[in-house]
C-alpha positions as CSV (number, residue, x, y, z in Angstrom):
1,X,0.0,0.0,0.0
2,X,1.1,3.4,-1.2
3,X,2.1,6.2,2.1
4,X,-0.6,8.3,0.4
5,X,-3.2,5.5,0.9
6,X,-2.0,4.3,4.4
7,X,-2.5,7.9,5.8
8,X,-5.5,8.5,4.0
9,X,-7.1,5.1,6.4
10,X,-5.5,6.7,9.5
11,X,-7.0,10.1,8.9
12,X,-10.3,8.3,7.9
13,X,-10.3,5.9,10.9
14,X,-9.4,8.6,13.5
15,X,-12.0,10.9,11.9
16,X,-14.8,8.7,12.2
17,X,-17.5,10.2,15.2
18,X,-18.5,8.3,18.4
19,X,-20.9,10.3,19.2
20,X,-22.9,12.9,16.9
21,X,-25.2,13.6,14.5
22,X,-25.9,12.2,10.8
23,X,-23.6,14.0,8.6
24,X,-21.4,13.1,5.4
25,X,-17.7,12.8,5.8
26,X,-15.8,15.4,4.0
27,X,-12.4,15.6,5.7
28,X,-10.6,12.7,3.2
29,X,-10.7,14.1,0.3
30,X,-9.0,16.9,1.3
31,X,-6.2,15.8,3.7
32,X,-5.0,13.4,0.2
33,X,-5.0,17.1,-1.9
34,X,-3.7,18.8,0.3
35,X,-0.4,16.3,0.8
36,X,2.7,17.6,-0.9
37,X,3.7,14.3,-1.4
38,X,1.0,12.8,-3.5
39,X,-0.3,15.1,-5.7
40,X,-1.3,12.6,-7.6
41,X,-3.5,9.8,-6.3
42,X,-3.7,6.2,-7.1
43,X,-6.9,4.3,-8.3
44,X,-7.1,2.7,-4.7
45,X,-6.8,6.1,-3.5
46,X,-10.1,7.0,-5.6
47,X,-11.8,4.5,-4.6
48,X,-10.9,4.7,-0.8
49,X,-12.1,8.6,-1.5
50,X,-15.1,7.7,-2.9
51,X,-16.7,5.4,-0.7
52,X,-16.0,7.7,2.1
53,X,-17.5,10.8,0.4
54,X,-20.6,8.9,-0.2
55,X,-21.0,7.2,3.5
56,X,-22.6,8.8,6.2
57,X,-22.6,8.0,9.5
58,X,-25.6,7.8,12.1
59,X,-24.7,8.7,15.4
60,X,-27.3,8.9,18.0
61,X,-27.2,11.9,19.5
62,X,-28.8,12.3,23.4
63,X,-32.1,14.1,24.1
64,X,-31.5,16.5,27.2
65,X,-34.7,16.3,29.7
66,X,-34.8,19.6,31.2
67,X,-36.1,19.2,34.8
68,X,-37.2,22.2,36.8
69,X,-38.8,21.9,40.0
70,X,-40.5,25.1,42.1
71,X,-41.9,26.6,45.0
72,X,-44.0,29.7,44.5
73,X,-43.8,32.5,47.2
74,X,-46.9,32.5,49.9
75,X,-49.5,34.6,48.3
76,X,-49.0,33.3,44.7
77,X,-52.4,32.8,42.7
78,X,-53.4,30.2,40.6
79,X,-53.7,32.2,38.2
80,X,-50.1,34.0,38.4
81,X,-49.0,30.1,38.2
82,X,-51.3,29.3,35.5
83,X,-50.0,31.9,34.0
84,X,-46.7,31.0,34.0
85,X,-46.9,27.2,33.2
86,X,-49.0,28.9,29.9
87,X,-46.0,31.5,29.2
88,X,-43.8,28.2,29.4
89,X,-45.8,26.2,26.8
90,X,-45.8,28.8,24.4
91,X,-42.4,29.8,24.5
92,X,-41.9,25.5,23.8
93,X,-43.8,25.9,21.0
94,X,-41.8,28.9,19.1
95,X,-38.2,28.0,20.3
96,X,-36.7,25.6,18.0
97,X,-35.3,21.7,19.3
98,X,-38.1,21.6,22.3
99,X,-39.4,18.6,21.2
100,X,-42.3,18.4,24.0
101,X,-43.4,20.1,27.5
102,X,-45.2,19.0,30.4
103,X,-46.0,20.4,33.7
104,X,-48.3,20.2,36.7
105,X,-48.6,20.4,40.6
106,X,-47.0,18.1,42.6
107,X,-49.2,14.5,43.0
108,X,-46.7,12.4,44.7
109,X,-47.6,10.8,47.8
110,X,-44.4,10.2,49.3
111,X,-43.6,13.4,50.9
112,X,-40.4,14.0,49.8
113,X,-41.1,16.9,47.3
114,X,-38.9,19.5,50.0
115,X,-41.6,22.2,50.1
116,X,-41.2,22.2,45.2
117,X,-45.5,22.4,44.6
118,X,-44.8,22.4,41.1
119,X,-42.1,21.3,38.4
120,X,-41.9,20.8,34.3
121,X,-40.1,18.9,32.0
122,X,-38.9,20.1,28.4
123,X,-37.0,17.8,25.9
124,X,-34.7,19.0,23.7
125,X,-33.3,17.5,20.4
126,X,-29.5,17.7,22.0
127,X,-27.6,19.5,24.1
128,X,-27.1,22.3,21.7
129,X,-30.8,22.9,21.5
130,X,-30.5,23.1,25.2
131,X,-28.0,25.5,25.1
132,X,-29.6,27.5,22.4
133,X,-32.5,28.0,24.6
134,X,-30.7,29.3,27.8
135,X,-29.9,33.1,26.3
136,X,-33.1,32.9,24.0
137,X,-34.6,36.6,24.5
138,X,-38.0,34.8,25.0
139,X,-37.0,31.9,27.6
140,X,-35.4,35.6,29.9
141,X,-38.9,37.1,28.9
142,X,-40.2,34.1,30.8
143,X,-37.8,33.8,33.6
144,X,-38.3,37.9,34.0
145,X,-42.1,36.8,35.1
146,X,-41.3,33.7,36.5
147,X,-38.7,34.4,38.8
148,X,-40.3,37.4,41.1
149,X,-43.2,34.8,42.1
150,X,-41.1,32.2,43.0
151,X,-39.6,31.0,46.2
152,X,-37.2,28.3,45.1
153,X,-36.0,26.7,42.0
154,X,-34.1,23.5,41.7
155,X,-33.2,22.5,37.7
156,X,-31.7,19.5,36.7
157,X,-30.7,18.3,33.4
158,X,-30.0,15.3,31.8
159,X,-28.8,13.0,28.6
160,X,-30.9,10.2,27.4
């Protein structure tokens, strides 16, 4: 096998995702070009080149469950927390990679809620949709209302 060749599998087998999304894989054809050495490739070369512009590769990337959990100051209305949870739904519905919402008062029977009457859950497509939603102007529009009415806030996300 040619050095061209050799370092075009090393580049391609070092380059190949773990994690990720679907995309193509364009990095091989360039770091052959771009080799001083072998300007010119061979057939095997080509072919090598070929297959791995037309593969893609499916990745599974992990949906982040957004968790929050709160307790409203004494003297908060249903309607102020109503209000809220309907603020929180719409802004899932216009903010791109919230794939669903839920929310509701606290049913458990346990008893171990620590004083939270309240919580949601929003999924997002990935982390990155997660992160594009924490500086959205509309999810600070939210927390601007949100936050004055509530006593404590307790958010937990994670991967699955």
């Amino acid at each position: 096998m040619r050095n061209g060749a050799r370092r075009l599998i090393e580049i391609v087998s070092f380059s190949r995702p773990k994690f990720g999304a679907t995309f193509a894989f364009p990095r091989a054809e360039s770091a052959i070009c771009s080799n001083p050495v072998n300007r010119k490739s061979s057939q095997a070369e080509e072919y090598l080149l070929s297959q791995e512009r037309n593969r893609t590769y499916s990745c599974a990337m992990s949906k982040v469950k957004h968790i929050g959990l709160v307790k409203f100051k004494e003297g908060t209305s249903e309607e102020q927390i109503d209000g809220l949870f309907s603020q929180l739904l719409d802004l899932s519905e216009s903010v791109d990679g919230i794939e669903d919402y839920v929310s509701g008062p606290n049913s458990s029977p346990e008893g171990l809620n620590q004083g939270f009457t309240h919580g949601f859950v929003m999924t997002f497509t990935d982390a990155a949709a997660r992160d594009a939603y924490l500086p959205h102007p509309e999810h600070q529009k939210v927390k601007d209302t949100f936050l004055p009415i509530v006593d404590s806030i307790a958010i937990l996300d994670f991967e699955v």
